[in-house]
C-alpha positions in Angstrom: -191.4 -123.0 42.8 -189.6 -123.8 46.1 -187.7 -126.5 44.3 -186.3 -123.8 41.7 -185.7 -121.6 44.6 -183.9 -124.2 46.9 -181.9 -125.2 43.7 -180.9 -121.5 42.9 -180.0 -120.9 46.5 -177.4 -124.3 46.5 -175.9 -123.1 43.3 -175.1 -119.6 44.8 -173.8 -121.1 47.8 -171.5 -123.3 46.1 -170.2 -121.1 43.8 -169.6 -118.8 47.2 -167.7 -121.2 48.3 -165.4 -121.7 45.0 -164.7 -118.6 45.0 -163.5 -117.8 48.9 -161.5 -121.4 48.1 -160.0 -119.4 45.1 -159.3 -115.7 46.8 -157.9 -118.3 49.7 -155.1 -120.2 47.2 -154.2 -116.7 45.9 -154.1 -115.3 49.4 -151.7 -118.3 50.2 -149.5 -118.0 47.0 -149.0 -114.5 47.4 -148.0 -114.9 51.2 -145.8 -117.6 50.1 -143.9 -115.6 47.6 -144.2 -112.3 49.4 -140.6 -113.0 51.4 -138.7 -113.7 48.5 -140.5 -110.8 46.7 -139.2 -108.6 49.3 -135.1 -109.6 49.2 -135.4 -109.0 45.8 -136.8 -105.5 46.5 -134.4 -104.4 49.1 -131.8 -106.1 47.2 -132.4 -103.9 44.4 -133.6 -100.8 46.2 -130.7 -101.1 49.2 -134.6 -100.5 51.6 -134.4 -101.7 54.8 -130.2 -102.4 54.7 -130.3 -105.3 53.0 -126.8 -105.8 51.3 -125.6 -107.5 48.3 -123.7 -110.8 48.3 -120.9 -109.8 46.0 -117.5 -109.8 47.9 -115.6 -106.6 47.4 -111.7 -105.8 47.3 -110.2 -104.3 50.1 -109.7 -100.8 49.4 -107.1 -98.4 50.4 -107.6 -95.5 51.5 -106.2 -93.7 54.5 -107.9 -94.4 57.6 -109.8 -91.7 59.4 -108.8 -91.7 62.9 -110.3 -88.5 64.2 -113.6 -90.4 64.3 -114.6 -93.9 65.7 -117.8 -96.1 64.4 -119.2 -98.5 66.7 -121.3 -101.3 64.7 -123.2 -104.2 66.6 -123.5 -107.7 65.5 -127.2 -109.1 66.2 -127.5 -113.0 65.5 -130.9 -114.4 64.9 -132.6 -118.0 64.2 -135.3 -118.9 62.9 -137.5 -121.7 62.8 -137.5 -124.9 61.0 -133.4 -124.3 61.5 -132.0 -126.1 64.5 -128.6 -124.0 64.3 -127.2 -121.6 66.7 -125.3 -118.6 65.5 -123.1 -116.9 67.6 -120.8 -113.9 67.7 -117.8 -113.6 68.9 -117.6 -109.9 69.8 -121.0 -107.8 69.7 -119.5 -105.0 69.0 -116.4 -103.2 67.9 -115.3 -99.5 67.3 -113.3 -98.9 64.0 -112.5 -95.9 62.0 -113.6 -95.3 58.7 -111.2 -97.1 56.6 -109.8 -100.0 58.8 -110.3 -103.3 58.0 -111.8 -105.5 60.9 -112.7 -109.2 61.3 -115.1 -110.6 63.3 -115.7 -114.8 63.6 -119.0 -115.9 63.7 -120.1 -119.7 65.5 -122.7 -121.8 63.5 -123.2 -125.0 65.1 -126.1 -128.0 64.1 -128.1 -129.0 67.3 -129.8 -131.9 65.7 -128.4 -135.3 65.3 -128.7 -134.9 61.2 -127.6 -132.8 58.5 -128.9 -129.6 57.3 -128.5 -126.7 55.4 -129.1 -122.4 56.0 -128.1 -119.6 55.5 -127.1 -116.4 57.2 -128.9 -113.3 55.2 -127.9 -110.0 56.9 -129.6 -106.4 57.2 -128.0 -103.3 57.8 -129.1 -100.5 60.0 -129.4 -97.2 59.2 -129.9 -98.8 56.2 -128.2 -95.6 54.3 -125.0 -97.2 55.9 -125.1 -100.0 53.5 -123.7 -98.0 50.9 -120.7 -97.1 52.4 -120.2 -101.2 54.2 -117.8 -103.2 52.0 -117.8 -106.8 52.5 -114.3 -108.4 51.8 -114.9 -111.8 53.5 -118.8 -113.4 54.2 -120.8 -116.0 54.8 -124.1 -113.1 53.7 -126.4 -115.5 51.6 -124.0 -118.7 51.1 -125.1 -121.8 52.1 -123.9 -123.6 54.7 -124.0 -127.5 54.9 -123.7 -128.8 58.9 -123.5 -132.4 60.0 -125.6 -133.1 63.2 -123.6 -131.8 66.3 -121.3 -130.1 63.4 -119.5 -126.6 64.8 -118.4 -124.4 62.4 -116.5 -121.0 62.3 -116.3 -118.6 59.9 -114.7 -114.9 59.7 -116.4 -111.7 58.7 -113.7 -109.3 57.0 -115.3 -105.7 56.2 -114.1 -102.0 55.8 -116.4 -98.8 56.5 -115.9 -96.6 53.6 -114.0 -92.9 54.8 -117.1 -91.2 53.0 -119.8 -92.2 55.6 -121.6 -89.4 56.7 -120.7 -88.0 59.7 -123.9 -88.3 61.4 -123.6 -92.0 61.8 -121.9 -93.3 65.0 -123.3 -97.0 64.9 -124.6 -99.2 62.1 -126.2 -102.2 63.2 -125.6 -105.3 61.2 -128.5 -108.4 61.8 -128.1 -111.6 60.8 -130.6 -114.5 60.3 -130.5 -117.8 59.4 -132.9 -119.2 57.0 -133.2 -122.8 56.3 -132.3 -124.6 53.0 -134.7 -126.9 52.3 -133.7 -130.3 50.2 -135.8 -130.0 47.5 -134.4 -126.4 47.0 -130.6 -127.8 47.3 -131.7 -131.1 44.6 -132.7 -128.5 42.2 -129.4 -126.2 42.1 -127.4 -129.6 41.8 -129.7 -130.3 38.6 -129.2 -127.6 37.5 -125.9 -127.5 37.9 -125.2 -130.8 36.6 -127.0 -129.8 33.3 -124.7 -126.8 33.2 -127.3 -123.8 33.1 -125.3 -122.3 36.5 
């Protein structure tokens, strides 16, 4: 009877066990693909200010100069990345209308080559709407050689019809490293023409 009871008690612990490994893999997988998850989210949605990569025409309009717009440039790394991203103004007041340009600094600290990217968010993020990108570096990869320095221009307008009620729009930028096996799959799939 103890043996039966013993052997009962093993089979419930293992099968315990099985399944915490099991919620533990899904736990992981769904952490895993939660980031990308997200982009695709606010890249649909516009939540949170995230923008889309398409490159729009400069349009022209009038500008209005009765009002200015101040918008900040945040740079941020991240890890796994050993770039630095800098800036060269932090911030600038436009009108609505005007086209501005702003260079940004990427530079590789490391002795070999890697890849990022820079994926930007917009804040308020209802000012995303009325943002048009002409010129960026949003969501393109970037290939540095170690101690490589590179610079690269930001050209945007601020549409006339943004509300009145915002004064600054914040615009963050992160990098985000590209990892090989991500950058040997495009080229397949490049090289067998389905891009």
């Amino acid at each position: 009877m103890d043996q039966q009871r013993e052997t009962a008690q093993a089979l419930a612990i293992r099968r315990t066990v099985w399944r915490s490994m099991a919620a533990l893999a899904g736990m992981f997988a769904f952490a895993f693909a939660l980031v990308p998850l997200y982009d695709v989210f606010c890249q649909i949605t516009g939540l949170n200010g995230k923008v889309d990569n398409t490159a729009q025409a400069i349009v022209h309009e009038s500008v209005d100069e009765s009002r200015y717009v101040t918008v900040q440039f945040i740079t941020r790394g991240s890890s796994g990345l050993p770039w630095e991203m800098k800036v060269e103004t932090r911030q600038v007041s436009v009108h609505p209308g005007q086209t501005s340009e702003i260079n940004f600094t990427f530079q590789n600290h490391s002795p070999a080559m890697s890849t990022g990217r820079a994926v930007p968010s917009v804040s308020p993020s209802s000012a995303s709407r009325h943002l048009r990108k002409i010129s960026c570096f949003c969501f393109a990869e970037q290939q540095l050689a170690g101690g490589e320095k590179l610079e690269i221009p930001l050209v945007f307008q601020l549409s006339r019809d943004l509300p009145d009620d915002i004064r600054t729009i914040t615009l963050v930028y992160t990098l985000y490293p590209v990892h090989e096996e991500v950058m040997a799959d495009r080229r397949a799939q490049r090289a067998g023409g389905r891009i």
